[in-house]
N, CA, C and O atoms as a GROMACS GRO file, in nm:
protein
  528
    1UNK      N    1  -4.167  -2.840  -2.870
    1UNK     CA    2  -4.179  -2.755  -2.750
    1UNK      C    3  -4.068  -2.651  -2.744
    1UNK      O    4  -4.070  -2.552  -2.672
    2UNK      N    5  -3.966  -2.686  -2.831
    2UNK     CA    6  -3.825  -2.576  -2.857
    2UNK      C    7  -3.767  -2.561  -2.696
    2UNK      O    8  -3.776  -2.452  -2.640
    3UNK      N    9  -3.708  -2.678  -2.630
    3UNK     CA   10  -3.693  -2.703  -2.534
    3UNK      C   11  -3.543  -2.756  -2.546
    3UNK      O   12  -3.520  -2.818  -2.649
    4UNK      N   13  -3.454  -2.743  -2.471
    4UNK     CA   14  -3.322  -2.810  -2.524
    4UNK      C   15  -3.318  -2.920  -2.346
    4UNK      O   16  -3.375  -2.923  -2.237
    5UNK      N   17  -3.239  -2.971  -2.400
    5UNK     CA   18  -3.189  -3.118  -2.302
    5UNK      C   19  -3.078  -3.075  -2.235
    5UNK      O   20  -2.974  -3.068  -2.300
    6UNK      N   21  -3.075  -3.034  -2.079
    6UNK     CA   22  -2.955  -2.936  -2.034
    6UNK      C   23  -2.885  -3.044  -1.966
    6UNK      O   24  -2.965  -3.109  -1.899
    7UNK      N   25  -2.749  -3.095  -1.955
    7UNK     CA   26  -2.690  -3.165  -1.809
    7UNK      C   27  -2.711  -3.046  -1.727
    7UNK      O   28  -2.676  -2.932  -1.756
    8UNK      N   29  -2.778  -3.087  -1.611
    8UNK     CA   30  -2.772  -2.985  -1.502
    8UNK      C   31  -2.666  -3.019  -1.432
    8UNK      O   32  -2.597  -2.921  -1.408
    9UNK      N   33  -2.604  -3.169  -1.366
    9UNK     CA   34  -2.541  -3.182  -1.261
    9UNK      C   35  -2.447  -3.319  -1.277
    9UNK      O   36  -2.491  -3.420  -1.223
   10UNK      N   37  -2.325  -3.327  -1.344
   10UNK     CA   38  -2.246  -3.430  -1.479
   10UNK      C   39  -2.203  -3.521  -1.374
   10UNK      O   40  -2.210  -3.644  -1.376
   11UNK      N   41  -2.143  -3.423  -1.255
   11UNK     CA   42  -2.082  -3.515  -1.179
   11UNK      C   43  -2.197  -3.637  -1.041
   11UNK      O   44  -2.164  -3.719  -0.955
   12UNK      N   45  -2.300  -3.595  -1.080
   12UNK     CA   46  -2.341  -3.706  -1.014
   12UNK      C   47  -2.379  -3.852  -1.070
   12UNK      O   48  -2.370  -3.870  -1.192
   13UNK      N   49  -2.418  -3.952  -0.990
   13UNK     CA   50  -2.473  -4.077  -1.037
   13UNK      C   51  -2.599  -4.114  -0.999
   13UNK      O   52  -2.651  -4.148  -0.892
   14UNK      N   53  -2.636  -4.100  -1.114
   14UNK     CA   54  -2.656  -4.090  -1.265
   14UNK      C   55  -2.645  -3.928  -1.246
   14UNK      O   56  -2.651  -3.874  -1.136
   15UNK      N   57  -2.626  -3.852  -1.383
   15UNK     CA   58  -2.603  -3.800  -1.386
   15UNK      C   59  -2.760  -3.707  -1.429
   15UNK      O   60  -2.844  -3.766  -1.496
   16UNK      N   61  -2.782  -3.578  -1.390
   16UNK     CA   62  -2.935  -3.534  -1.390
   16UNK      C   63  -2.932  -3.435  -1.535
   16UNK      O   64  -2.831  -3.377  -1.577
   17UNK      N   65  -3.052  -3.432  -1.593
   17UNK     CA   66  -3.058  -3.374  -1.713
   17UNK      C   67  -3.182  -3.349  -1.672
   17UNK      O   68  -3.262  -3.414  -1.603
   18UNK      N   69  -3.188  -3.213  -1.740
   18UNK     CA   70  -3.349  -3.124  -1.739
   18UNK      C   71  -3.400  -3.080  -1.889
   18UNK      O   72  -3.329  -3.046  -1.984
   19UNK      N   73  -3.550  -3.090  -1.885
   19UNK     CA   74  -3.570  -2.996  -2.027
   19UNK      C   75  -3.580  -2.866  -1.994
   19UNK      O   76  -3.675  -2.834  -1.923
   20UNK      N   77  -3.486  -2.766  -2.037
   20UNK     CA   78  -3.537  -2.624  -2.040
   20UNK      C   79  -3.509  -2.523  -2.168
   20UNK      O   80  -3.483  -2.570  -2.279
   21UNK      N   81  -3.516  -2.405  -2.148
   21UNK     CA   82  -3.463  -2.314  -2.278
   21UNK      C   83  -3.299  -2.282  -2.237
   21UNK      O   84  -3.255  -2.208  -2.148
   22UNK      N   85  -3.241  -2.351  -2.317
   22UNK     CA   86  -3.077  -2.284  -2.233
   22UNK      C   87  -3.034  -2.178  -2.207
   22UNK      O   88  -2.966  -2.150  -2.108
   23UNK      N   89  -3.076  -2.089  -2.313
   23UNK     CA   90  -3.084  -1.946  -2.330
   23UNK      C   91  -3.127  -1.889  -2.194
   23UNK      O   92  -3.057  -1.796  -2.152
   24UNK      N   93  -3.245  -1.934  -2.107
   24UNK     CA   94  -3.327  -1.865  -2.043
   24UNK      C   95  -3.197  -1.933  -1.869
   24UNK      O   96  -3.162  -1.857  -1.779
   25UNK      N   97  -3.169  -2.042  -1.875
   25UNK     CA   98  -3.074  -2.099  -1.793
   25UNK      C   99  -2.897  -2.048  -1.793
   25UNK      O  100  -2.841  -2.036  -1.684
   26UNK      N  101  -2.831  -2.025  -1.907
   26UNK     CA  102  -2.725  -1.889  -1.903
   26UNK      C  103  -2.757  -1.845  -1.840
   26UNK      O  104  -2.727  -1.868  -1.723
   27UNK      N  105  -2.842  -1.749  -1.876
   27UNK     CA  106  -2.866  -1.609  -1.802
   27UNK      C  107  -2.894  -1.610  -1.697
   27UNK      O  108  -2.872  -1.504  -1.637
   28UNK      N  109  -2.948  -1.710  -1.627
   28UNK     CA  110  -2.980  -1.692  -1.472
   28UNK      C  111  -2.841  -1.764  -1.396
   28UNK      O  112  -2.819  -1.748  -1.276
   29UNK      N  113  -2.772  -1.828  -1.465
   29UNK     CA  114  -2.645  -1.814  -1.397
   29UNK      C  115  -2.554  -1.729  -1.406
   29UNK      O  116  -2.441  -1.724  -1.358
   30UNK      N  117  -2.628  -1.643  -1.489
   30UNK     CA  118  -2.480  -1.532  -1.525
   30UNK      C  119  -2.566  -1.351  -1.459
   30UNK      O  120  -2.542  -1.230  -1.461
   31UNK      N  121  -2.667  -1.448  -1.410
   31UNK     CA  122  -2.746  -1.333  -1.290
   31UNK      C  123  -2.683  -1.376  -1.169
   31UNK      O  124  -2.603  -1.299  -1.116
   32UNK      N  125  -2.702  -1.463  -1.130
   32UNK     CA  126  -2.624  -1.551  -0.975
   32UNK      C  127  -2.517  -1.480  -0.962
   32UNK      O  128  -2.491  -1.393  -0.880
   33UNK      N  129  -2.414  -1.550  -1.107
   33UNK     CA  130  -2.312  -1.477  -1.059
   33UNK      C  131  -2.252  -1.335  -1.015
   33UNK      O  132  -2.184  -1.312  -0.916
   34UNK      N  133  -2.292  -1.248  -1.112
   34UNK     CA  134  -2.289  -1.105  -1.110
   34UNK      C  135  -2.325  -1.061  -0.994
   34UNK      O  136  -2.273  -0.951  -0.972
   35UNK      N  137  -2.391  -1.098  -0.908
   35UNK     CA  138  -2.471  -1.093  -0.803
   35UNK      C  139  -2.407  -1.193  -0.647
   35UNK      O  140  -2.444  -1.184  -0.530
   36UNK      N  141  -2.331  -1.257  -0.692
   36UNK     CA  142  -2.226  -1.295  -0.576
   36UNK      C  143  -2.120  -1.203  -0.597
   36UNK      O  144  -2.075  -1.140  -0.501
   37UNK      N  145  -2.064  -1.184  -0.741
   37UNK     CA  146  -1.948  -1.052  -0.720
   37UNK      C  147  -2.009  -0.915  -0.677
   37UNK      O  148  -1.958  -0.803  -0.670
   38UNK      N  149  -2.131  -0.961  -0.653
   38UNK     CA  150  -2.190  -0.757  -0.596
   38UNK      C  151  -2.130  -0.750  -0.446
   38UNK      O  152  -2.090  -0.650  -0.386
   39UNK      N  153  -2.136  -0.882  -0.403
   39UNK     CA  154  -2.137  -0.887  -0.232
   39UNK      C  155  -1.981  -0.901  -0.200
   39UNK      O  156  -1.950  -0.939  -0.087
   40UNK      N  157  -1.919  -0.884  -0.259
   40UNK     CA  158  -1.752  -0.902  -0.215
   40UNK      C  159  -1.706  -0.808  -0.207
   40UNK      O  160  -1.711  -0.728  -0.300
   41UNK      N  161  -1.629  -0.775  -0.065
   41UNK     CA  162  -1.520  -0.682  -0.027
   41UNK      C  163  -1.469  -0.706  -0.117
   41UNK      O  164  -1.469  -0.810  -0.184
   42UNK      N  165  -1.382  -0.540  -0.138
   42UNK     CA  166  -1.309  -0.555  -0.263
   42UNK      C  167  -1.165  -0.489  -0.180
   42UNK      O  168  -1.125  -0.378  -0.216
   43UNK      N  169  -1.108  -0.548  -0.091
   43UNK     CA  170  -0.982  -0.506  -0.010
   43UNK      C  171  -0.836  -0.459  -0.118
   43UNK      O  172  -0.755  -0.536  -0.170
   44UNK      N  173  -0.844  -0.274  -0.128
   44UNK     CA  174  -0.706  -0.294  -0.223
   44UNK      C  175  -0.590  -0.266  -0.123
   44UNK      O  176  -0.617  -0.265  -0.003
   45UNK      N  177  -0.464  -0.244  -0.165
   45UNK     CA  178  -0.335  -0.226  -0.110
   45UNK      C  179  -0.265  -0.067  -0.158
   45UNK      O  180  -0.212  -0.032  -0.263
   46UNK      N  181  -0.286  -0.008  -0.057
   46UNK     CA  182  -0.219   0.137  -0.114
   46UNK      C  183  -0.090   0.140  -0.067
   46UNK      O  184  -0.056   0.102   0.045
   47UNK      N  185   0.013   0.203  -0.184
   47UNK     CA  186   0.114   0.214  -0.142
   47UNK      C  187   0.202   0.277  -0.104
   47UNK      O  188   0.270   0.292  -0.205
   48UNK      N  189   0.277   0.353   0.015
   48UNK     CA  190   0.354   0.467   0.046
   48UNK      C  191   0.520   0.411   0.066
   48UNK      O  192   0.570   0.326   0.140
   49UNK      N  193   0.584   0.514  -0.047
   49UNK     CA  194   0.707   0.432  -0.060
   49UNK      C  195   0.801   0.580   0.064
   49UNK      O  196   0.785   0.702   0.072
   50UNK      N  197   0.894   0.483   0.137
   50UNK     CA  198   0.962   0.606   0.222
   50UNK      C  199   1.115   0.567   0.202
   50UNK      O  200   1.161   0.468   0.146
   51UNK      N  201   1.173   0.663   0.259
   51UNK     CA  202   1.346   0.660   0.240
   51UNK      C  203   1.336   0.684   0.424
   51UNK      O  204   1.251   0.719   0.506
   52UNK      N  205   1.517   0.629   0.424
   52UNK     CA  206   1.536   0.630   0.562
   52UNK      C  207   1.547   0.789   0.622
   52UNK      O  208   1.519   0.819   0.738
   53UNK      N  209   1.575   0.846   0.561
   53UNK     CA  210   1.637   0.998   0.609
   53UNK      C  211   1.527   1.056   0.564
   53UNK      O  212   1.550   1.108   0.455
   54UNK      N  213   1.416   1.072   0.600
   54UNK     CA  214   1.254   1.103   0.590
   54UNK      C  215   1.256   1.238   0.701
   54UNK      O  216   1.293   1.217   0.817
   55UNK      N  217   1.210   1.394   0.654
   55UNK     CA  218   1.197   1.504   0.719
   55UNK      C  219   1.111   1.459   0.826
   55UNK      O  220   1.064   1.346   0.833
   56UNK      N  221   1.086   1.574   0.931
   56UNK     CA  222   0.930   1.530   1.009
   56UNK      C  223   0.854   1.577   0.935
   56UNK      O  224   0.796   1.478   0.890
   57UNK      N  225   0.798   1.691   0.875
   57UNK     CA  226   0.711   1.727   0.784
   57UNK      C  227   0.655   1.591   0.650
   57UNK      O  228   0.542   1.551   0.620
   58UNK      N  229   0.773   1.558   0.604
   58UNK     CA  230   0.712   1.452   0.506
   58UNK      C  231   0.695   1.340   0.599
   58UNK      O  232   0.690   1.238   0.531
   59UNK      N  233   0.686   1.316   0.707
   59UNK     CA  234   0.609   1.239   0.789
   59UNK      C  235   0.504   1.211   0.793
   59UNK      O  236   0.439   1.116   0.747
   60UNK      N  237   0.479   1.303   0.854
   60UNK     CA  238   0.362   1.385   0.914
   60UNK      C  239   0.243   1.366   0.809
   60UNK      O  240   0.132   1.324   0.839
   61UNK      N  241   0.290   1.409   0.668
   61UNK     CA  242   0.196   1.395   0.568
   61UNK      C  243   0.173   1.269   0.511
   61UNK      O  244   0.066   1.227   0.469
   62UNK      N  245   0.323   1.191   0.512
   62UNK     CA  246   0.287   1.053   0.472
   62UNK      C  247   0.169   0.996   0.583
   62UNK      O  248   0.060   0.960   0.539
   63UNK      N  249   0.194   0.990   0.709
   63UNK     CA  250   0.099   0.965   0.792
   63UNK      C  251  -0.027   1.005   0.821
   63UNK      O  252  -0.105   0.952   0.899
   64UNK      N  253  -0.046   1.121   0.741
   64UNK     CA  254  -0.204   1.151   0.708
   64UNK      C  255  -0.267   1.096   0.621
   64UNK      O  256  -0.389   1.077   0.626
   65UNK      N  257  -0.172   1.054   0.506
   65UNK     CA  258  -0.210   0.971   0.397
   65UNK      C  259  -0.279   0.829   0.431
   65UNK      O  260  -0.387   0.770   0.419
   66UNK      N  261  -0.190   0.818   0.464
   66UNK     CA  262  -0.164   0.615   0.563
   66UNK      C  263  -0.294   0.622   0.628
   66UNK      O  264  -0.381   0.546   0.586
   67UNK      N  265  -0.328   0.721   0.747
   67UNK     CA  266  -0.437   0.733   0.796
   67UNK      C  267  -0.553   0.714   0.738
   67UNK      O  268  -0.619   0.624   0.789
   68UNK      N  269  -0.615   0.784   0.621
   68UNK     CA  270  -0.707   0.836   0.510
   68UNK      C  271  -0.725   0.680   0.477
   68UNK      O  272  -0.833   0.621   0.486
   69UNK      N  273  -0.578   0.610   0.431
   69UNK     CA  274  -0.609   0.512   0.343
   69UNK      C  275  -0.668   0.401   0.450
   69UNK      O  276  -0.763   0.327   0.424
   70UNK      N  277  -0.585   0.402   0.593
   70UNK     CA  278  -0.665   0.323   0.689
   70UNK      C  279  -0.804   0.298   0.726
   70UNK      O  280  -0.853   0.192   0.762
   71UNK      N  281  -0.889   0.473   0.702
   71UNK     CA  282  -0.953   0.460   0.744
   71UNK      C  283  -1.104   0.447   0.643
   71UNK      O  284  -1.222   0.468   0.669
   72UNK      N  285  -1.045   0.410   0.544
   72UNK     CA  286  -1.142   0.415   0.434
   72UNK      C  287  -1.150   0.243   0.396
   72UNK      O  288  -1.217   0.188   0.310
   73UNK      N  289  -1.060   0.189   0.490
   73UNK     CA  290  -1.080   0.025   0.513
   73UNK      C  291  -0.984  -0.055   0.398
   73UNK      O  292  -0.995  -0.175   0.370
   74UNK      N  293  -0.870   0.058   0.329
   74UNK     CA  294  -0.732   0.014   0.240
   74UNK      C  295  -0.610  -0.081   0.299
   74UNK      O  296  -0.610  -0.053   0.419
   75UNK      N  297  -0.548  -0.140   0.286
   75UNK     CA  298  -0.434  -0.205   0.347
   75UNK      C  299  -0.330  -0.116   0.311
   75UNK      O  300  -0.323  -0.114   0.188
   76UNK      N  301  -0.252  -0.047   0.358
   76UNK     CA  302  -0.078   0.010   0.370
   76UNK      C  303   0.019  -0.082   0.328
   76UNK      O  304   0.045  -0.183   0.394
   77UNK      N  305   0.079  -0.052   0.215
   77UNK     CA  306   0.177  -0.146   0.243
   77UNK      C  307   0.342   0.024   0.204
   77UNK      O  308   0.378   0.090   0.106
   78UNK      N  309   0.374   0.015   0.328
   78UNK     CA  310   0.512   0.127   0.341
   78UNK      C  311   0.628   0.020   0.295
   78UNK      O  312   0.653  -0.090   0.344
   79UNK      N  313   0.690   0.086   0.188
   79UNK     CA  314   0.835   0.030   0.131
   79UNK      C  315   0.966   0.106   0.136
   79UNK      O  316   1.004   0.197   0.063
   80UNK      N  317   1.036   0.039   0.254
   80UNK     CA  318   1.134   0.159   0.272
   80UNK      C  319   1.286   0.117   0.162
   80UNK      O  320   1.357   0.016   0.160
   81UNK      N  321   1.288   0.254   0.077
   81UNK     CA  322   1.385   0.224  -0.047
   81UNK      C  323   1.534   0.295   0.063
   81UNK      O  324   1.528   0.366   0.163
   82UNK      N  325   1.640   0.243  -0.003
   82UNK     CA  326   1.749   0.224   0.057
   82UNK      C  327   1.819   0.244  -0.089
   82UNK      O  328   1.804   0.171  -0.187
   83UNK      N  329   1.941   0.418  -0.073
   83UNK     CA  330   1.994   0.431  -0.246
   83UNK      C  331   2.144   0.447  -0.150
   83UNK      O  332   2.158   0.515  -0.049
   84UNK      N  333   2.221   0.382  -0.200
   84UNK     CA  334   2.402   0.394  -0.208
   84UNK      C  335   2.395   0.307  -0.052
   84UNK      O  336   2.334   0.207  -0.013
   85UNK      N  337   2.482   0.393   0.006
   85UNK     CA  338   2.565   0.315   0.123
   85UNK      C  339   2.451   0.369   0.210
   85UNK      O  340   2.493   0.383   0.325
   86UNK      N  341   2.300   0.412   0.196
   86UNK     CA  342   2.243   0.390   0.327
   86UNK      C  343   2.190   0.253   0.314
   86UNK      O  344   2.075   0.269   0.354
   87UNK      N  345   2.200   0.148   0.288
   87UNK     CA  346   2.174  -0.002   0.247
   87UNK      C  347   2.283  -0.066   0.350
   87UNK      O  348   2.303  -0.187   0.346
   88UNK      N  349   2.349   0.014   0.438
   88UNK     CA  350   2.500  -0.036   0.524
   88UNK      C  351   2.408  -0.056   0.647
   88UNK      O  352   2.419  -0.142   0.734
   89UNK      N  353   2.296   0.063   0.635
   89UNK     CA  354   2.247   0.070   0.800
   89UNK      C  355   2.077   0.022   0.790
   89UNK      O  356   2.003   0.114   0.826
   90UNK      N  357   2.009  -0.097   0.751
   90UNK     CA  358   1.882  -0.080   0.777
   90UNK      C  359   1.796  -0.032   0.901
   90UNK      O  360   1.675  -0.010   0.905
   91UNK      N  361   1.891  -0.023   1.000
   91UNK     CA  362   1.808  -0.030   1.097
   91UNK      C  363   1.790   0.096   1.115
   91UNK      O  364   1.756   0.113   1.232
   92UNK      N  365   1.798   0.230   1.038
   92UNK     CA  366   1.754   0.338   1.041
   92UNK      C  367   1.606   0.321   1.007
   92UNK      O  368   1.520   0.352   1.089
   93UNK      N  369   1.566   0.254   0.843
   93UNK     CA  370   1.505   0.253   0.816
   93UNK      C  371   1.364   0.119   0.904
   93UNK      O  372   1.252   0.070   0.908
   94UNK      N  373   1.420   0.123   0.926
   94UNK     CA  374   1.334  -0.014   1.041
   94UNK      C  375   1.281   0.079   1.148
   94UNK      O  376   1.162   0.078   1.180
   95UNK      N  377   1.384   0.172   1.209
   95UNK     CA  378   1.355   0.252   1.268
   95UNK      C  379   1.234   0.377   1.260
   95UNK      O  380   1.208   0.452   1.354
   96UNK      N  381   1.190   0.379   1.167
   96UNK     CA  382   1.117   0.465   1.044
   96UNK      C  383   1.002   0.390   1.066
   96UNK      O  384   0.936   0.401   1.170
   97UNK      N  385   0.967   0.294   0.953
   97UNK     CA  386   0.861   0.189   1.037
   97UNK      C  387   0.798   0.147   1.150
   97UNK      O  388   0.676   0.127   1.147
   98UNK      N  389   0.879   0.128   1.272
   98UNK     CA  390   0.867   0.116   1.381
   98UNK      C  391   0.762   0.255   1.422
   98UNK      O  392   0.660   0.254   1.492
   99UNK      N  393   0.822   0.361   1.357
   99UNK     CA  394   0.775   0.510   1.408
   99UNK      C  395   0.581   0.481   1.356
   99UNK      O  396   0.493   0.485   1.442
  100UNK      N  397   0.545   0.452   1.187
  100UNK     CA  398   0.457   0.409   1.178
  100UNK      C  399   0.346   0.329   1.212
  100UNK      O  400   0.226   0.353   1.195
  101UNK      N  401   0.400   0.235   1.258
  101UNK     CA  402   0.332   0.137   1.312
  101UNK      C  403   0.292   0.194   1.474
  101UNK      O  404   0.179   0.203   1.523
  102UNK      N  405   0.411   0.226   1.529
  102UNK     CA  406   0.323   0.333   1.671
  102UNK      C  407   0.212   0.382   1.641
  102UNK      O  408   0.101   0.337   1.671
  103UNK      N  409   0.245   0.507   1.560
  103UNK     CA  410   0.178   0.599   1.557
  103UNK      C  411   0.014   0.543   1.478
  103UNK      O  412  -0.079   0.616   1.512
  104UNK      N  413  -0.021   0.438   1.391
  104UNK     CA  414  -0.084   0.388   1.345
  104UNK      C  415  -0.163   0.279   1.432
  104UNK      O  416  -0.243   0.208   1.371
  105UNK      N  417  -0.148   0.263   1.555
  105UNK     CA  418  -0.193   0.140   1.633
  105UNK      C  419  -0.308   0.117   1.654
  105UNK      O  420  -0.365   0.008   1.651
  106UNK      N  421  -0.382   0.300   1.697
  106UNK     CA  422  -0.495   0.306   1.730
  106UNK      C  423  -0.600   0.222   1.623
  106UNK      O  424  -0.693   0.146   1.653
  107UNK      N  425  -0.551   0.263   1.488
  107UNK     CA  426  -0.642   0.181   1.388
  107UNK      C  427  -0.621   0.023   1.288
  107UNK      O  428  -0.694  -0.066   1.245
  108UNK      N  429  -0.455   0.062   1.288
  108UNK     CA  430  -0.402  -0.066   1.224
  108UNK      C  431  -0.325  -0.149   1.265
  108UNK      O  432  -0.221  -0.103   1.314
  109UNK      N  433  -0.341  -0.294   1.264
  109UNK     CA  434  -0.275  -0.381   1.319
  109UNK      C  435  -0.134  -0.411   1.192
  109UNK      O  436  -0.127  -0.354   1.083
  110UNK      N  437  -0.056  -0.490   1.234
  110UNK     CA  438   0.060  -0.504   1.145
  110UNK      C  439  -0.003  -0.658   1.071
  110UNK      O  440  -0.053  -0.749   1.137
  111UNK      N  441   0.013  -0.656   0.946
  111UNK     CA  442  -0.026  -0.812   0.903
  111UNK      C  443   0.084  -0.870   0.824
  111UNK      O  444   0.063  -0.980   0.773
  112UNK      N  445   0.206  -0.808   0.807
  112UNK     CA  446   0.325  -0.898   0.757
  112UNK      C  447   0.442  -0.790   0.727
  112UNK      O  448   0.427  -0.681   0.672
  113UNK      N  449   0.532  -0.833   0.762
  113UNK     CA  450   0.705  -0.754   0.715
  113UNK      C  451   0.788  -0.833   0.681
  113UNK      O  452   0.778  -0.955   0.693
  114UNK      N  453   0.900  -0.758   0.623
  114UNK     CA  454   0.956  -0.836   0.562
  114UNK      C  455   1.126  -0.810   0.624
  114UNK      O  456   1.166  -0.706   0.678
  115UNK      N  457   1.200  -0.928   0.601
  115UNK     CA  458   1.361  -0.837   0.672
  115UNK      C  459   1.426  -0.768   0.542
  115UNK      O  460   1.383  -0.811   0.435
  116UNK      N  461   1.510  -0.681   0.538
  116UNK     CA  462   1.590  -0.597   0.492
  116UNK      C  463   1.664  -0.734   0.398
  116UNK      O  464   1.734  -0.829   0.434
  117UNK      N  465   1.615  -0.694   0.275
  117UNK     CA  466   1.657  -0.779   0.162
  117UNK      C  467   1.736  -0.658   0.046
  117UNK      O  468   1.674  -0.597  -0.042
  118UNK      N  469   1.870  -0.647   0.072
  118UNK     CA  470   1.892  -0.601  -0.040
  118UNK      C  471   1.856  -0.420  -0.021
  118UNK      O  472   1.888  -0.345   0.071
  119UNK      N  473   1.793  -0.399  -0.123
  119UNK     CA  474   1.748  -0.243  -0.122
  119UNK      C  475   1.666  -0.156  -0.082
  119UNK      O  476   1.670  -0.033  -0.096
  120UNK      N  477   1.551  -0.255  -0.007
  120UNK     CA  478   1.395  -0.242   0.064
  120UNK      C  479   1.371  -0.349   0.156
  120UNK      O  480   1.417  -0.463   0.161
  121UNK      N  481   1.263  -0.266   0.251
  121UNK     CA  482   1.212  -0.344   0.358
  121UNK      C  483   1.066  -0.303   0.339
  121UNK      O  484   1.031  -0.186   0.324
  122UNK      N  485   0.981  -0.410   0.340
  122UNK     CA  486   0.865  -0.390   0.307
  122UNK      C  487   0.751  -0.411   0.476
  122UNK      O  488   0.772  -0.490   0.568
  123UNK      N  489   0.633  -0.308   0.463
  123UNK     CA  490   0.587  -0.352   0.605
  123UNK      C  491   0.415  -0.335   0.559
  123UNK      O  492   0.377  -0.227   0.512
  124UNK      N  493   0.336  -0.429   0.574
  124UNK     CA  494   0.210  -0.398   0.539
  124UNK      C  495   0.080  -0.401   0.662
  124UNK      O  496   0.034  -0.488   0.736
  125UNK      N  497   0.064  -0.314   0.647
  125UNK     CA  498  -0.080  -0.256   0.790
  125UNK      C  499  -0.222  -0.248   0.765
  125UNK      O  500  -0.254  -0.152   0.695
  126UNK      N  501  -0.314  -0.322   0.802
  126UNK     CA  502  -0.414  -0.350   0.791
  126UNK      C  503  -0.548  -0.321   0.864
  126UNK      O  504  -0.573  -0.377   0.971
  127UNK      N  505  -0.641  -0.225   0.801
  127UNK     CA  506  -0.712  -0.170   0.944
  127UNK      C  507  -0.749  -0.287   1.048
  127UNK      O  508  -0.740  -0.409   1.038
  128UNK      N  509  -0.793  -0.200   1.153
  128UNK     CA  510  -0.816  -0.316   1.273
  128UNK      C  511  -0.983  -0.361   1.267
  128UNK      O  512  -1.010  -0.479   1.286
  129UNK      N  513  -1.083  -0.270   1.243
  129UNK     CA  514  -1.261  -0.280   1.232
  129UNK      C  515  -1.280  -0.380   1.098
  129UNK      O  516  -1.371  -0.462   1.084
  130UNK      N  517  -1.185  -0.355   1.014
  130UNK     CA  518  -1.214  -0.425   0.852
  130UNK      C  519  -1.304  -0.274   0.778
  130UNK      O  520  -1.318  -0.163   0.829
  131UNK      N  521  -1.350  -0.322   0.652
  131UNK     CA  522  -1.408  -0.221   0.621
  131UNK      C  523  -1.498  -0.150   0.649
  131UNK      O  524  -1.595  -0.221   0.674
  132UNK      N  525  -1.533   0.021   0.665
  132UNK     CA  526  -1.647   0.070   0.725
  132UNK      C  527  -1.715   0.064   0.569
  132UNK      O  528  -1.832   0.100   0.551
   0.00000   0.00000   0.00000
């Protein structure tokens, strides 16, 4: 009958075996699957790196960015870099963040930060609808 002897299901008792074409049984699990990865959000993380002493203009644009990426259903993650002795004062740069996250409320909620470790403070924002 050119039929092969498949374990369908090892871990039960007794354990179940089918006759089919294996060939024809692959493939329909490797249809299933392909086809559960069709249906998955695919949530990435964009990243906008800032310094504490940030113009308003490069604000302004980082925050159009941030926006764009918000609203296209991306996660933010802003990394504020810290070079020489501004690493004395984080709370400039906290201060900076803080400004983001205002100004970002309408769409993104905050989903984790981090404290001032060293050379960076990391802050990641997450739209509020989920993906459109």
């Amino acid at each position: 009958m050119e039929l092969d002897l498949v374990e369908v299901s090892p871990e039960s008792k007794p354990p179940v075996a089918r006759l089919m074409d294996y060939g024809k049984y692959k493939y329909e699990l490797a249809q299933k699957a392909k086809e559960s990865r069709k249906n998955q959000v695919k949530i990435s993380v964009k990243e906008i790196q800032l310094k504490p002493k940030i113009d308003t203009n490069d604000f302004k644009i980082k925050l159009q960015k941030s926006r764009k990426f918000l609203e296209t259903g991306d996660k933010v993650k802003f990394t504020m870099r810290f070079r020489g002795r501004e690493a004395e004062h984080p709370e400039f740069g906290q201060k900076v963040l803080d400004n983001y996250k205002e100004e970002l409320s309408d769409i993104a909620e905050l989903e984790s930060t981090s404290n001032p470790d060293g050379r960076s403070i990391t802050m990641v924002l997450a739209p509020i609808g989920g993906k459109k």
